[in-house]
N, C-alpha and C positions, 0 to 999 in steps of 0.2 A: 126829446132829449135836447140841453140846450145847446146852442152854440157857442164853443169852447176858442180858446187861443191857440195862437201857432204852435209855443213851448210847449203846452199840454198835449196837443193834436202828436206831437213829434215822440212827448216823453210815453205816450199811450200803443205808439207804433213799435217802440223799443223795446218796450218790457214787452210785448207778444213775441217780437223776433226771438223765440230763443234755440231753436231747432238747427243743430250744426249735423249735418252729416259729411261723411268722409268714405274716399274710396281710392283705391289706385290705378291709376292710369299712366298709358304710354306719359316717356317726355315729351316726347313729342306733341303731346295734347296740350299741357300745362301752361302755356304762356299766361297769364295775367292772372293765375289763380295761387291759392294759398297753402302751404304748407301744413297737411293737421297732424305731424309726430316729426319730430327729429329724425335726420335722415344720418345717419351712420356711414360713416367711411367702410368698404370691407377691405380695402389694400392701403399699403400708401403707395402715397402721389406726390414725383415720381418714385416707383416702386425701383430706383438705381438709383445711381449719383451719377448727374446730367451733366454736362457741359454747355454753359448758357454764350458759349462763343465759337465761331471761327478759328480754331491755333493749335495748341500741340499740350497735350497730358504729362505730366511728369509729377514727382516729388519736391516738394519744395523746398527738403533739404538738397536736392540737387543745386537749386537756381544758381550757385556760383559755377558750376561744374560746365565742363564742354561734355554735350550731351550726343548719344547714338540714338539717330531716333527709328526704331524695330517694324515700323507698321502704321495704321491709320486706324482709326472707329469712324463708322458713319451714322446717321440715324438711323435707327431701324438694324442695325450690326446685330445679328442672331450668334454671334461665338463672341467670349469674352478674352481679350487681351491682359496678357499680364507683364509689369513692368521690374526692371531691377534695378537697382542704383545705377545711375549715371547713365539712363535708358529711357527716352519718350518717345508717346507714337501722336502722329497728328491724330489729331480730332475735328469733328464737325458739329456744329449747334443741336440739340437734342439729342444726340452719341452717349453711351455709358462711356464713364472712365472705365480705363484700364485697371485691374488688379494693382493696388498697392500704390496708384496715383492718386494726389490731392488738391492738385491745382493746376488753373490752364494757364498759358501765357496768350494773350492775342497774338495771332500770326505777324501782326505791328511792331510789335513790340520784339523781333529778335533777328539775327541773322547767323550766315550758313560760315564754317569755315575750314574749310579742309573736310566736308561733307558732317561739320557737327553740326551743334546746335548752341548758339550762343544769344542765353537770357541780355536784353538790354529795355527791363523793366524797374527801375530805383521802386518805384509803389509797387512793386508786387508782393504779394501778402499771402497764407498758408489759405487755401480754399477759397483762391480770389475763382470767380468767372466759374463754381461750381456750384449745381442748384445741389443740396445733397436730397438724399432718399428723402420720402416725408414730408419737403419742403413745403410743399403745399398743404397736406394733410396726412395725418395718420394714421394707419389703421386703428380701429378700434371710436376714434373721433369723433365726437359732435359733429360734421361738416356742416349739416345749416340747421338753424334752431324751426320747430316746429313755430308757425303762425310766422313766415318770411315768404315776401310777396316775388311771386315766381318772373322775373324780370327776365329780358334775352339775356341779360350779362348769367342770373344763374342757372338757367336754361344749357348755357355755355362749361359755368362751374360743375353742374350735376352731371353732365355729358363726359367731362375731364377726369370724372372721378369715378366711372364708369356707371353710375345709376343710369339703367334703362326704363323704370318707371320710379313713381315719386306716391306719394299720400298727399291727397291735397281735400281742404272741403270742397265737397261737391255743390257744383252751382244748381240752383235749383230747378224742376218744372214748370215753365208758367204757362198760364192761359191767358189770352187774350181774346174776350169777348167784346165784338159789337153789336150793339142796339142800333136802331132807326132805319126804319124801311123808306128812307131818304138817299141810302148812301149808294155810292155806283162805284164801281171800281176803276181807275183811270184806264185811260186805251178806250174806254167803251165813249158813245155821243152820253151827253147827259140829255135827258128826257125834262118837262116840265115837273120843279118840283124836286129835283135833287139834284145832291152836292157830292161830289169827287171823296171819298174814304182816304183820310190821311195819317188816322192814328195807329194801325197796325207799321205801318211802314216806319212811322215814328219810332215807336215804339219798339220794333224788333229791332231798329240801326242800335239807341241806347241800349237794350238790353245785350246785342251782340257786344259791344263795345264792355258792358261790366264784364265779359265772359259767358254769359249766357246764350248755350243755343238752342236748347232744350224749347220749342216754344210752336204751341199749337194755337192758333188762329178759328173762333166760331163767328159765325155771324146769326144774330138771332132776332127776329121781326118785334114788334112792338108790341108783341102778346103775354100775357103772361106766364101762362101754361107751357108759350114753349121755351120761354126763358127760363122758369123753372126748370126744365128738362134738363136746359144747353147747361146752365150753372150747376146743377148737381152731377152732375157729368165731369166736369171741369173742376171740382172742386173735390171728386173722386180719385183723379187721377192727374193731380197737380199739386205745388208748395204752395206755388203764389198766383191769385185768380185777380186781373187786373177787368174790369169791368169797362165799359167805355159808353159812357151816354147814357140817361135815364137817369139821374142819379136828383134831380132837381124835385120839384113838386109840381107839375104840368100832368094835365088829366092822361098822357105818355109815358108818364115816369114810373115806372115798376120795378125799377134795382132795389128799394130798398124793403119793399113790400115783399119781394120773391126770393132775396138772401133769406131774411124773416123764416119764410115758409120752409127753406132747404137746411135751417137750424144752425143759419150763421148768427152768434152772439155780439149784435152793436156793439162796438165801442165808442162810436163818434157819429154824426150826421151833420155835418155844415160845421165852419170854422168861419173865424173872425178875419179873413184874407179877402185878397183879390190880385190874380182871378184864382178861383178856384173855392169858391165858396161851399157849393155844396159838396165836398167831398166826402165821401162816406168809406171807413172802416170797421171791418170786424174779422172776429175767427169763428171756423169750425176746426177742431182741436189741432194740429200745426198748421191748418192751412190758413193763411192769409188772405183775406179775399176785401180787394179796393174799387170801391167806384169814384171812378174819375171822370170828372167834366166832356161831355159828347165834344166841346169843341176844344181844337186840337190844339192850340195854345196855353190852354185850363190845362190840358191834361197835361202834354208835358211839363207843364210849370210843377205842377202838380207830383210827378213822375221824377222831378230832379229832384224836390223838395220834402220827401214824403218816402216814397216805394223805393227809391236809391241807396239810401242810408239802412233800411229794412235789409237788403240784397246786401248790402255791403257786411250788413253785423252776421248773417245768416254763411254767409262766405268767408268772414276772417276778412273783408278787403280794408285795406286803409281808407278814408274818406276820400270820393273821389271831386269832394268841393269845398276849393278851399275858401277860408273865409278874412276878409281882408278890408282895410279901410280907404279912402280915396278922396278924391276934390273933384264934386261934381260940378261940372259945364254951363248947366240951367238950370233955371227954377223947375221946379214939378208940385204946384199945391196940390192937397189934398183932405177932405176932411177928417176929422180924428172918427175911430170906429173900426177902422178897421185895414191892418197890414195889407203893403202893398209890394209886390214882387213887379218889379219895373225892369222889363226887355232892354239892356244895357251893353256898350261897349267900353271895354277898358283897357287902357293904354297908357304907360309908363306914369302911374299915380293919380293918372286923374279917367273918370268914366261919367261917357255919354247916355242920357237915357234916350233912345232910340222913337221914330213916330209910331204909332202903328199899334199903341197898347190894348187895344180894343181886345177881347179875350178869343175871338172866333176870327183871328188876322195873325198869321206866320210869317208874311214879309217881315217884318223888324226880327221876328226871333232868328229868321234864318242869316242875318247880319250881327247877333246878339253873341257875348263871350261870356256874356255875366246877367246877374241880377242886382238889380239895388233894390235893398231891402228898406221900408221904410216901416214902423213900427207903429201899432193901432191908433197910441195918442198921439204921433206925431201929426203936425200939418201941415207935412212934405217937405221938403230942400229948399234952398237958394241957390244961387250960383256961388260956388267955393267952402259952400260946407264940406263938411266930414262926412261921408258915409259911409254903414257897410252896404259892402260886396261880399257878394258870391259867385265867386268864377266859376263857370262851370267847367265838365270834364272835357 
């Protein structure tokens, strides 16, 4: 199969995403995830007429009147007060009014005389300083439209309006497999011959971060047999199968020969980029299954550029990388052939490409906010060109 463009690589990841599932969960779960059905008021809110001040209930045809004032409300007052002409009762911030009250005066705004009540408000207005019933929502209501990104602010609003759980899509399963009987898990001495394991760790922060925590972890030798095993496994009981290593053509490489055998359908094998050349995509019927570059800079580049936006359409998420233009710092040639995703810092319109690009090196990315994208025919930047960016999340 040849090797295709970035656009293509991106428009071929898309059209497979199309698997939305939904389910309800506590609120408490939902932060950063998506709405999948209109969430309906069952009461309103508030279900009384509030008091959004400090001061004293009365009718507003009173306001000329020297007033008796009968009593208090507080918040949370379990008996209701009722008022008569030329009769107010103090009130407290979040308090029903009283029967047959329609407006508050702030407690500033008046004084006492001969134990009345005397309005000294010229602005005061019929239902000044009153939330009414409803105010916020209705019953029966729309309160948030299906496909609204569950932020703390409406985490806040869906709490206020009494939903204890919500319909959101469901974030998906992923697997995360690695290859190479190279790799050692940190905390342990490395031995002659291997390197420190960095892409699970990567990988679960991002993945935590879109919402995802659903996510099991294999590790599988450089065999094929058992990588068959691990992949069909994972591909059994998972959405999205995230591959790590093997993905190249070294007499080691067996990701794409063993997808093959487990009757994942290619879509792609190597792209016109860097880094991340050989990345390989395909399905077995919803599940997603990607091989990504063994060294951990590929991959994640790879993982923001590629498997994010996948997770993102599969969730309902908005994009979580935005994309934007800038005035770069240095030059960076390069020869035309092929896109290049450059470890970058960006800052108030203009963005640094960082040392360090080399694809099997994280020091620059772990200082990086962004990438500068430079495009197959180009032959690279100068100092003060225009570029895009992609910030990442």
């Amino acid at each position: 199969m040849k090797m295709i463009s970035v656009n293509e690589a991106k428009q071929i990841i898309l059209q497979s995403a199309l698997t939305q599932k939904s389910s309800i969960i506590p609120l408490s779960e939902a932060f950063g995830l998506v709405t999948s059905e209109d969430v309906i008021a069952s009461t309103d809110i508030p279900n009384f007429s509030q008091s959004s001040m400090d001061g004293y209930a009365l009718r507003f045809l009173d306001k000329d009147l020297s007033i008796a004032v009968i009593g208090e409300m507080a918040a949370g007052a379990s008996k209701q007060l009722m008022i008569e002409s030329g009769e107010a009762t103090r009130i407290f911030t979040g308090a029903p009014l009283p029967e047959n009250a329609d407006t508050v005066v702030m407690q500033e705004k008046i004084r006492f005389d001969n134990e009345k009540l005397i309005i000294e408000d010229e602005n005061l207005s019929e239902g000044l300083n009153v939330r009414p019933k409803g105010a916020e929502v209705k019953k029966g209501e729309v309160a948030m439209r299906e496909g609204t990104h569950i932020t703390a602010a409406a985490i806040g609003f869906l709490a206020g309006i009494g939903c204890a759980e919500v319909s959101v899509y469901t974030p998906p399963k992923v697997a995360v497999i690695l290859t190479g009987n190279e790799l050692q898990d940190p905390g342990n001495p490395l031995e002659f011959g291997q390197v420190y394991e960095a892409n699970s760790f990567q990988l679960k922060a991002v993945l935590n971060q879109t919402g995802i925590h659903n996510i099991e972890v294999f590790k599988a030798e450089d065999d094929p047999k058992e990588l068959h095993k691990v992949l069909e496994n994972a591909i059994e009981h998972n959405d999205i199968v995230l591959l790590n290593g093997g993905v190249s053509v070294g007499d080691y490489d067996f990701v794409t020969e063993v997808a093959n055998t487990c009757g994942v359908e290619e879509k792609f094998h190597k792209i016109k980029q860097k880094p991340g050349k050989p990345l390989f995509f395909g399905t077995k019927e919803n599940t997603l299954v990607f091989g990504l570059p063994g060294n951990p800079s590929s991959s994640l580049t790879c993982f923001y550029e590629y498997v994010l936006p996948a997770l993102e359409k599969v969730m309902g998420l908005p994009s979580g990388i935005v994309e934007t233009t800038a005035t770069v710092t240095h030059d960076y040639p390069k020869p035309a052939g092929l896109t290049h995703f450059l470890k970058a810092f960006y800052n108030n319109g203009k963005v640094t490409p960082l040392h360090a690009q080399e694809s099997f090196r994280l020091h620059s990315f772990a200082q990086a906010n962004c990438f500068i994208v430079l495009p197959e025919e180009s032959l690279g930047c100068r100092e003060n060109d225009q570029v895009t960016v992609h910030l990442l999340p």
